[in-house]
N, CA, C and O atoms as a CHARMM CRD file, in Angstrom:
* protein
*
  264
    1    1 UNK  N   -295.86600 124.51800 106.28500 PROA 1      0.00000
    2    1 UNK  CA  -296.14100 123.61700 105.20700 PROA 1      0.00000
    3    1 UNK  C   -296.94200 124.37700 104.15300 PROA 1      0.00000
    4    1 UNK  O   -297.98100 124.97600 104.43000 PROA 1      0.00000
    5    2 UNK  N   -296.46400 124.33100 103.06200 PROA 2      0.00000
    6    2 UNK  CA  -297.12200 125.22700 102.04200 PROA 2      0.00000
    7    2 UNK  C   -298.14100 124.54500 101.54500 PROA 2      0.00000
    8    2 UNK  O   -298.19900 123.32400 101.69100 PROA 2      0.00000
    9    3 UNK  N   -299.22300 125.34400 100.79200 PROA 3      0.00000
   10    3 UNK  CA  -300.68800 124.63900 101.02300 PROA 3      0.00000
   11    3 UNK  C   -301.77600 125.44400 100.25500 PROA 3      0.00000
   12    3 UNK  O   -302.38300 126.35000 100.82700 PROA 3      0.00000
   13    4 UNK  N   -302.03700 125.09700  98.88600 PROA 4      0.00000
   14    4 UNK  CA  -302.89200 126.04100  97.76100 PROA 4      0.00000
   15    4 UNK  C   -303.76300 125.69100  97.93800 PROA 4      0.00000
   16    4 UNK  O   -304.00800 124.50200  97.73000 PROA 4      0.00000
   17    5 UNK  N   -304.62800 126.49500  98.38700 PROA 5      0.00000
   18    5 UNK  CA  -306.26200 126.69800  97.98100 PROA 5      0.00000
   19    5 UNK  C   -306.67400 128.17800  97.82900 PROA 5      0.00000
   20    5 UNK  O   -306.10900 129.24900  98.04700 PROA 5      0.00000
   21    6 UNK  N   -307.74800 127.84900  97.41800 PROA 6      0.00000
   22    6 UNK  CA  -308.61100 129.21600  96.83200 PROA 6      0.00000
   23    6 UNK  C   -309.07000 129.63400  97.44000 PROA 6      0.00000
   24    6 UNK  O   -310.07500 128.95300  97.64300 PROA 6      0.00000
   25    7 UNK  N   -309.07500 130.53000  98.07500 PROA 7      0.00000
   26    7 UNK  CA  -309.59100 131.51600  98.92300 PROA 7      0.00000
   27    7 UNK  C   -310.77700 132.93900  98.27800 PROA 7      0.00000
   28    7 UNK  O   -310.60900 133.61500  97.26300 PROA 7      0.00000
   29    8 UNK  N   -311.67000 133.00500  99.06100 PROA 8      0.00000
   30    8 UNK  CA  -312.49000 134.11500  98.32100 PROA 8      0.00000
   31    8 UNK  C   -312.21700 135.62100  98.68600 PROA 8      0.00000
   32    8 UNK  O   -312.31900 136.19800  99.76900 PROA 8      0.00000
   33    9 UNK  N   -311.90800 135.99200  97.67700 PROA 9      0.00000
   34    9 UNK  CA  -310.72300 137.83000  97.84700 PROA 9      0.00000
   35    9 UNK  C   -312.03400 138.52900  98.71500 PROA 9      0.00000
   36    9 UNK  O   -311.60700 139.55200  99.24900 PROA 9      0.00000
   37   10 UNK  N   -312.99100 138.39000  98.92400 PROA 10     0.00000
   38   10 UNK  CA  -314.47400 139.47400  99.20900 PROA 10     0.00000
   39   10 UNK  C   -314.17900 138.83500 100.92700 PROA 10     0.00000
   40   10 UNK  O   -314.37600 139.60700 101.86500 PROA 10     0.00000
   41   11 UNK  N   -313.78200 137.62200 101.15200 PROA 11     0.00000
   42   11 UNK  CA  -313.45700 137.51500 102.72100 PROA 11     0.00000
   43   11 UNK  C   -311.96400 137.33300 103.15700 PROA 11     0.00000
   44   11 UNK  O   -311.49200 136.95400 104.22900 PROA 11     0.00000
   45   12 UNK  N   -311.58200 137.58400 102.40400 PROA 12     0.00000
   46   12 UNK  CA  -309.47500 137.25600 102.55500 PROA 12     0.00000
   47   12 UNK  C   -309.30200 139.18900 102.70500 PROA 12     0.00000
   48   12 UNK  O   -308.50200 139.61900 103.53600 PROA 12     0.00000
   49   13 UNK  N   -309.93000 139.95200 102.03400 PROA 13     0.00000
   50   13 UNK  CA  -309.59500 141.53100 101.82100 PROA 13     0.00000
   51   13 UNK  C   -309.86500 141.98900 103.23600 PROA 13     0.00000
   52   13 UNK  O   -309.01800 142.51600 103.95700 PROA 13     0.00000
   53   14 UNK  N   -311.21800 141.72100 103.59500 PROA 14     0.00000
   54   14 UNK  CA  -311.38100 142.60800 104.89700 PROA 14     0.00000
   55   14 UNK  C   -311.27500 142.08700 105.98300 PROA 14     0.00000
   56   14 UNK  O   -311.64700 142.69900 106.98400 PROA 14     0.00000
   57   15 UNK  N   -310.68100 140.68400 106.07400 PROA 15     0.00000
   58   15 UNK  CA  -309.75000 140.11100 107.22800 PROA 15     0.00000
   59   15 UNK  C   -308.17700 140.87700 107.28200 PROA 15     0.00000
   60   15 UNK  O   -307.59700 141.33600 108.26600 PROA 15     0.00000
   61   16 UNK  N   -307.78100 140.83400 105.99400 PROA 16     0.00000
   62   16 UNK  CA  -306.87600 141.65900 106.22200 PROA 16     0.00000
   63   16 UNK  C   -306.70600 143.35300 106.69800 PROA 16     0.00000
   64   16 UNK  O   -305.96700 143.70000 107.61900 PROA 16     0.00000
   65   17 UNK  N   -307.41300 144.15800 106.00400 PROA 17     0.00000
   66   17 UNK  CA  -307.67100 145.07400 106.55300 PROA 17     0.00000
   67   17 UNK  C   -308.18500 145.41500 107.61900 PROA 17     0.00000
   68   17 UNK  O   -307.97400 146.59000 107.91700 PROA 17     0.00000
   69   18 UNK  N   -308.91000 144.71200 108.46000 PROA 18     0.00000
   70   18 UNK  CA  -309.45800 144.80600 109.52000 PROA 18     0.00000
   71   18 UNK  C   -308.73600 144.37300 110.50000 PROA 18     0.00000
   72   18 UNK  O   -308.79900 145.02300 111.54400 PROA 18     0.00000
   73   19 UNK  N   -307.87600 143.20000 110.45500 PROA 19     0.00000
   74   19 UNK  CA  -306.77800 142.60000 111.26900 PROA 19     0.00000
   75   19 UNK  C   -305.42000 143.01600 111.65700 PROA 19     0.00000
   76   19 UNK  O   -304.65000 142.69000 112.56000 PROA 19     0.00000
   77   20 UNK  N   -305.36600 144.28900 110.14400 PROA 20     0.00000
   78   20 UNK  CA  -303.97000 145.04900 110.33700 PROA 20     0.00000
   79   20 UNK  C   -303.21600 144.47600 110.09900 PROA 20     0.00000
   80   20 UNK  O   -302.17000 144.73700 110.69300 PROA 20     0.00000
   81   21 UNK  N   -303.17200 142.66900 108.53400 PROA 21     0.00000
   82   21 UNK  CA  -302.58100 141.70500 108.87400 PROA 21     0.00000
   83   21 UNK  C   -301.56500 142.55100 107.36500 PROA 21     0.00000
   84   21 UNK  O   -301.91000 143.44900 106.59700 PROA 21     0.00000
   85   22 UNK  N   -300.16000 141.69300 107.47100 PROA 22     0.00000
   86   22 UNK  CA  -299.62600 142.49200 106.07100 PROA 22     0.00000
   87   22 UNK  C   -299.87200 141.70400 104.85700 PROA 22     0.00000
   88   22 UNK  O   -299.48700 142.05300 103.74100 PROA 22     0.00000
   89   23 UNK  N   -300.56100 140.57200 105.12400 PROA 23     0.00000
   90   23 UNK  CA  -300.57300 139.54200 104.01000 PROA 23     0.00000
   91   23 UNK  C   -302.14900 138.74100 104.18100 PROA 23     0.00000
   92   23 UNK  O   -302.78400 138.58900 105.22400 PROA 23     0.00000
   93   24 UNK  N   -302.40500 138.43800 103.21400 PROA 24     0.00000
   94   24 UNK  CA  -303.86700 137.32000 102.99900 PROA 24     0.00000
   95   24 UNK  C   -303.19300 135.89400 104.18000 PROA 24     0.00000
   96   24 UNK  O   -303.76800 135.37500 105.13700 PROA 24     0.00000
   97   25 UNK  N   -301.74500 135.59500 103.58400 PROA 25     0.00000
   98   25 UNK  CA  -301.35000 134.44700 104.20700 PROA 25     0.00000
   99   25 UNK  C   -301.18200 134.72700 105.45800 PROA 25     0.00000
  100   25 UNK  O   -301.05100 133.62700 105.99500 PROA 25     0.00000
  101   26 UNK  N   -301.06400 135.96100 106.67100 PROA 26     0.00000
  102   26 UNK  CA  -300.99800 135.79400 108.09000 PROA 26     0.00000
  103   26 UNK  C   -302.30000 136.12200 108.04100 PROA 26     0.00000
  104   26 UNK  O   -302.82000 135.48900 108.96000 PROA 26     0.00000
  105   27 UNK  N   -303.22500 136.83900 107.41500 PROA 27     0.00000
  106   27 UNK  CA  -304.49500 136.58000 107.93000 PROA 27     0.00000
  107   27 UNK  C   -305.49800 135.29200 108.34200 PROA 27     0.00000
  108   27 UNK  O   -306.43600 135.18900 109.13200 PROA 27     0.00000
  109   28 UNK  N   -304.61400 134.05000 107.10500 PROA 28     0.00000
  110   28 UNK  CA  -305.31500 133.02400 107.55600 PROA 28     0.00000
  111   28 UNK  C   -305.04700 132.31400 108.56600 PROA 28     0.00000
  112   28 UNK  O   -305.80900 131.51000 109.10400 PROA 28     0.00000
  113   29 UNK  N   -303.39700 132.70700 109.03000 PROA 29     0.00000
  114   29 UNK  CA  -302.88400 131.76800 110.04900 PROA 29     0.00000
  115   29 UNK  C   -303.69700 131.97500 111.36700 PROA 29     0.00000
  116   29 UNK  O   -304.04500 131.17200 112.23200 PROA 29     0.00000
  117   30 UNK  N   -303.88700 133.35300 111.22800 PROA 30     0.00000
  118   30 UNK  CA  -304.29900 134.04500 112.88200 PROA 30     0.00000
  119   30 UNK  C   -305.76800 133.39900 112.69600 PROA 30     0.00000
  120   30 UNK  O   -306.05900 132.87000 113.76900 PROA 30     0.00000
  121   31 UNK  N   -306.82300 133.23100 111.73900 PROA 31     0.00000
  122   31 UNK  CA  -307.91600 132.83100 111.83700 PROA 31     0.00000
  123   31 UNK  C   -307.71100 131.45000 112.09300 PROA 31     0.00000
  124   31 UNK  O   -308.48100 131.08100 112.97900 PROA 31     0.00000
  125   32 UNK  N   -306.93500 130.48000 111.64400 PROA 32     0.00000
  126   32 UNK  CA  -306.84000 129.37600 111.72000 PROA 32     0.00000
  127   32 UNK  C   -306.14200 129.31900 113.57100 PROA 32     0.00000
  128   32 UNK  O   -306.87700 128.62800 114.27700 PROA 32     0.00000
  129   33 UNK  N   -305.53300 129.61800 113.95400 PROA 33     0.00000
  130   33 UNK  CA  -305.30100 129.81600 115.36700 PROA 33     0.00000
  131   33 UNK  C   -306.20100 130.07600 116.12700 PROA 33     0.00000
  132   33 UNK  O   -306.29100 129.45000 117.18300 PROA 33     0.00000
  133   34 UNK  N   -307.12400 131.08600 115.78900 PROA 34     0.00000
  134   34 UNK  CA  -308.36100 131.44700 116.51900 PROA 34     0.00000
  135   34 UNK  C   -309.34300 130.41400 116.35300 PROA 34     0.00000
  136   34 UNK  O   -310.04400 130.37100 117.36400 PROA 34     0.00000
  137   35 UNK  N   -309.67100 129.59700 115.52900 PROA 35     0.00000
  138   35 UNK  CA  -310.33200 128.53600 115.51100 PROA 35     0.00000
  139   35 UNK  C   -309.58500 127.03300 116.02600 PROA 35     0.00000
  140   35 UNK  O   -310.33300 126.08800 116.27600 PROA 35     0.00000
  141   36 UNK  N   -308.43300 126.90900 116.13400 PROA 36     0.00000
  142   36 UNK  CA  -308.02700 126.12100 116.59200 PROA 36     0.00000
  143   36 UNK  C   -307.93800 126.14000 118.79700 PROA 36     0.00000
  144   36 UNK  O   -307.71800 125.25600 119.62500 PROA 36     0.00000
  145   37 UNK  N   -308.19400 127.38100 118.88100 PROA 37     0.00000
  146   37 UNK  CA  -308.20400 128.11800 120.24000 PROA 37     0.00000
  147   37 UNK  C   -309.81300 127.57700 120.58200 PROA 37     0.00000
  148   37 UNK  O   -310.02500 126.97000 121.63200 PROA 37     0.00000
  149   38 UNK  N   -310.69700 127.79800 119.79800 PROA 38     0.00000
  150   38 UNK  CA  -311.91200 127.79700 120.01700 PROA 38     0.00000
  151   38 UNK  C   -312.23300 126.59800 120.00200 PROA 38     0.00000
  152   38 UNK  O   -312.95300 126.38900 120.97900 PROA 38     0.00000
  153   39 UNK  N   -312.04300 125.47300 119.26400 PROA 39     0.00000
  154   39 UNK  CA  -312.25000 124.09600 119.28800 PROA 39     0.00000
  155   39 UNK  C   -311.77400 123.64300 120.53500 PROA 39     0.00000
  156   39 UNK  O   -312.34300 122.71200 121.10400 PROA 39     0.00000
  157   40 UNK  N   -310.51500 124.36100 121.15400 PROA 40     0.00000
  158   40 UNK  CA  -310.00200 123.47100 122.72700 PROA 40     0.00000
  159   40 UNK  C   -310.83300 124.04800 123.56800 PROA 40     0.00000
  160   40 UNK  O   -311.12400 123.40100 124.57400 PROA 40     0.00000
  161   41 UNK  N   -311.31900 125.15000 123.41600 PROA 41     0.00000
  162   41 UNK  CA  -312.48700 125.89600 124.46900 PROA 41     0.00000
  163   41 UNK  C   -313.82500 124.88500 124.64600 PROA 41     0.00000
  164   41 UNK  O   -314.36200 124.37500 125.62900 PROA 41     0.00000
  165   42 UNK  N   -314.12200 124.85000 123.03000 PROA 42     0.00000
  166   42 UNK  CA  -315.13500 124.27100 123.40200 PROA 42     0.00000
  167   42 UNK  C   -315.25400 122.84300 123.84100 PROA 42     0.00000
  168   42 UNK  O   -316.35600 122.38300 124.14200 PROA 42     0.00000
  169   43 UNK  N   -313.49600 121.69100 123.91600 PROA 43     0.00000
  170   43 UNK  CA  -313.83500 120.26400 124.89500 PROA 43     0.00000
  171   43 UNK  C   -313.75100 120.74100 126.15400 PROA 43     0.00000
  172   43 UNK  O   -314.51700 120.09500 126.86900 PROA 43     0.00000
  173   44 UNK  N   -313.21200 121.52100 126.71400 PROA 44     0.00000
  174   44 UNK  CA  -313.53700 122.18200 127.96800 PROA 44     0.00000
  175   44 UNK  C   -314.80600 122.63800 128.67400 PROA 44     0.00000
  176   44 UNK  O   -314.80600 122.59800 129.90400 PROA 44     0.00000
  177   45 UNK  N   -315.82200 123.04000 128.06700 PROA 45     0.00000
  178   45 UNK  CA  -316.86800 123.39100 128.01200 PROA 45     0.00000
  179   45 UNK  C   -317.81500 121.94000 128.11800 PROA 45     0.00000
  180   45 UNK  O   -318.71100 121.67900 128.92000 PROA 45     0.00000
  181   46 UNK  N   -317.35000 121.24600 127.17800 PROA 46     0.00000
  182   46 UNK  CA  -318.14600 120.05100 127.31800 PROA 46     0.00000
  183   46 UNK  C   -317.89100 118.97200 128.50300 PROA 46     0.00000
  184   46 UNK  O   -318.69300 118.06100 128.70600 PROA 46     0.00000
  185   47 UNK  N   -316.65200 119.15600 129.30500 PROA 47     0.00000
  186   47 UNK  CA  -316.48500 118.83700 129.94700 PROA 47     0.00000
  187   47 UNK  C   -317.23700 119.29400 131.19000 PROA 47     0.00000
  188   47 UNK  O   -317.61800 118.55400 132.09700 PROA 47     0.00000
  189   48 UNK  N   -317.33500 120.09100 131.14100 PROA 48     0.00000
  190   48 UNK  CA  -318.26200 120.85600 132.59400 PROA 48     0.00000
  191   48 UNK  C   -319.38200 119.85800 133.28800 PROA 48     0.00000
  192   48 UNK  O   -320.29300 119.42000 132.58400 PROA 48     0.00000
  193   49 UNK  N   -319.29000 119.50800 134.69400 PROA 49     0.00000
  194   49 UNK  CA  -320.27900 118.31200 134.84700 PROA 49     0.00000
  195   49 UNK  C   -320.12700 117.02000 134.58200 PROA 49     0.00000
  196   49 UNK  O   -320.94300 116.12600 134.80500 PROA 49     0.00000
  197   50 UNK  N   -319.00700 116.92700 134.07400 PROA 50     0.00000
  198   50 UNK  CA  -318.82400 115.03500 134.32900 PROA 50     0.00000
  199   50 UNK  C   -317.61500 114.90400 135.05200 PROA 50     0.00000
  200   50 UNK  O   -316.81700 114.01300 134.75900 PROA 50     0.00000
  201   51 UNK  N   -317.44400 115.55200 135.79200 PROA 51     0.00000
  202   51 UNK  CA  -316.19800 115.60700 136.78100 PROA 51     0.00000
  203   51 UNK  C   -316.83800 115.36100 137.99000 PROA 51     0.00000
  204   51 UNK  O   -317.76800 116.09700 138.31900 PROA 51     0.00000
  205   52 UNK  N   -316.28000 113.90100 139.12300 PROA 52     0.00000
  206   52 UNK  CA  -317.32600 113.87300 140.45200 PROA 52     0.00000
  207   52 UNK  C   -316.01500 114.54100 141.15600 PROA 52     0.00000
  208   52 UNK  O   -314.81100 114.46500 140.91200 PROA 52     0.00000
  209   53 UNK  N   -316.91000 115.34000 142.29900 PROA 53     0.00000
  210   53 UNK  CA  -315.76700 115.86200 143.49000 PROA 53     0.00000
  211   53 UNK  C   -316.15600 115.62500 144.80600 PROA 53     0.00000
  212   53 UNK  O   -317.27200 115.93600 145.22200 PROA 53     0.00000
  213   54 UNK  N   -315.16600 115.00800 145.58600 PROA 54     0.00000
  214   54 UNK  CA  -315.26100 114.87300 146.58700 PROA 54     0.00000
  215   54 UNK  C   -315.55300 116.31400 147.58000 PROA 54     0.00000
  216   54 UNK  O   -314.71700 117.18000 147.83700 PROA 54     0.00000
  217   55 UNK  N   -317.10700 116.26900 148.07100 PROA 55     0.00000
  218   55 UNK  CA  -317.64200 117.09700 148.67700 PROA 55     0.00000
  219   55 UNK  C   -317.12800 117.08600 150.24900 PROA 55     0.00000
  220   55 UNK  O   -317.50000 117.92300 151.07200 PROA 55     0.00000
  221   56 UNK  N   -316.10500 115.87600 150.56600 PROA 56     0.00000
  222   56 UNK  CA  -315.72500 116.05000 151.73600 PROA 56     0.00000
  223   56 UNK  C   -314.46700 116.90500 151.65600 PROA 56     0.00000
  224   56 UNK  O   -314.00400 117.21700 152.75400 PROA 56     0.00000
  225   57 UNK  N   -313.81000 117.35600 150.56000 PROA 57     0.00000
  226   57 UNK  CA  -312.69600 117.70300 150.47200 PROA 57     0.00000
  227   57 UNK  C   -312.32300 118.85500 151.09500 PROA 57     0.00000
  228   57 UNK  O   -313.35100 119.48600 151.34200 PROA 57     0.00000
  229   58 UNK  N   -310.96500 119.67200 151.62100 PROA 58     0.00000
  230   58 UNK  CA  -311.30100 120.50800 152.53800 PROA 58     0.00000
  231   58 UNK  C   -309.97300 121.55900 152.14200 PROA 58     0.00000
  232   58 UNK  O   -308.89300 121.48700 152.72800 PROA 58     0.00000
  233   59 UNK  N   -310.28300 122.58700 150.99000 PROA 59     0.00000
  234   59 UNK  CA  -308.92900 122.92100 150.45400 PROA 59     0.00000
  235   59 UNK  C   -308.06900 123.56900 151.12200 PROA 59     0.00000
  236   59 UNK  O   -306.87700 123.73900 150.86400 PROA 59     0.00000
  237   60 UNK  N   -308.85400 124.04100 152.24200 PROA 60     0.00000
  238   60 UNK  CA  -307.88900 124.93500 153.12900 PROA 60     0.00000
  239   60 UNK  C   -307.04300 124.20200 153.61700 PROA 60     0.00000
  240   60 UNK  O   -305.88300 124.54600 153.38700 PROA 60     0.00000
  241   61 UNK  N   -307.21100 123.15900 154.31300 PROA 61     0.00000
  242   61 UNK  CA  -306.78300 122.66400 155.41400 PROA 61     0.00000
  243   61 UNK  C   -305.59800 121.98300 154.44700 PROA 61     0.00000
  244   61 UNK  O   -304.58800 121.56900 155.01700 PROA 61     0.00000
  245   62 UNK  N   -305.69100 121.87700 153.19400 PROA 62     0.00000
  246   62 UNK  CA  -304.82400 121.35900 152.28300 PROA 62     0.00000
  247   62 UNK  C   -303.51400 122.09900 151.67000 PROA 62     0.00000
  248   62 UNK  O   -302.58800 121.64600 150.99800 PROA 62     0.00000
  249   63 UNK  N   -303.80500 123.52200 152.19500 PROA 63     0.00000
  250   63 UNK  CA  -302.92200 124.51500 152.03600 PROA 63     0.00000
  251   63 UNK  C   -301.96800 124.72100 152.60700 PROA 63     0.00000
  252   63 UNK  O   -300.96600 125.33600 152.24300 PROA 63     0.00000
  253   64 UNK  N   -302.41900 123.72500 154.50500 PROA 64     0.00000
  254   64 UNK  CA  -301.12500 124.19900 155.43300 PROA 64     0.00000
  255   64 UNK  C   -300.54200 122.85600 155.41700 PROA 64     0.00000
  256   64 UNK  O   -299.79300 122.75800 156.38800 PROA 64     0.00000
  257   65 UNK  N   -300.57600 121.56400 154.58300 PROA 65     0.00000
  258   65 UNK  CA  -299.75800 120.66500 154.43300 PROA 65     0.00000
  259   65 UNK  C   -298.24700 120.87500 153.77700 PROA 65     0.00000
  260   65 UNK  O   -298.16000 121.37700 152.65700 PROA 65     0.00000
  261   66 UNK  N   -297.31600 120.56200 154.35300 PROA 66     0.00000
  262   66 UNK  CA  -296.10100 120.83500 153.61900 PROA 66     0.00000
  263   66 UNK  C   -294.98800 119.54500 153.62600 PROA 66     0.00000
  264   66 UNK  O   -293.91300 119.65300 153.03500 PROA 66     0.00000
């Protein structure tokens, strides 16, 4: 989806060069991916600890069920 905004050349230049990207426009995609990566990391993260587990559970023994 095509999509104008202004971008600042002093942080669009050395994303590209540094990324090895061939264009300003895949530089933003890959940043926008990498932040979209990082936002699912972090409900995962927040999730940690509100999960109850059954402490009787017994995974081995759950292994030789077939």
């Amino acid at each position: 989806m095509p999509i104008k905004i202004a971008l600042d050349e002093q942080l669009v230049a050395p994303a590209v060069s540094f990324g090895e990207h061939s264009s300003g426009s895949e530089a933003v995609t890959v940043v926008l991916e990498q932040y979209v990566q990082r936002l699912k990391q972090r409900k995962v993260i927040e999730s940690f600890g509100t999960i109850d587990y059954d402490e009787d559970y017994d995974y081995k023994r759950q292994r030789n069920v077939r």
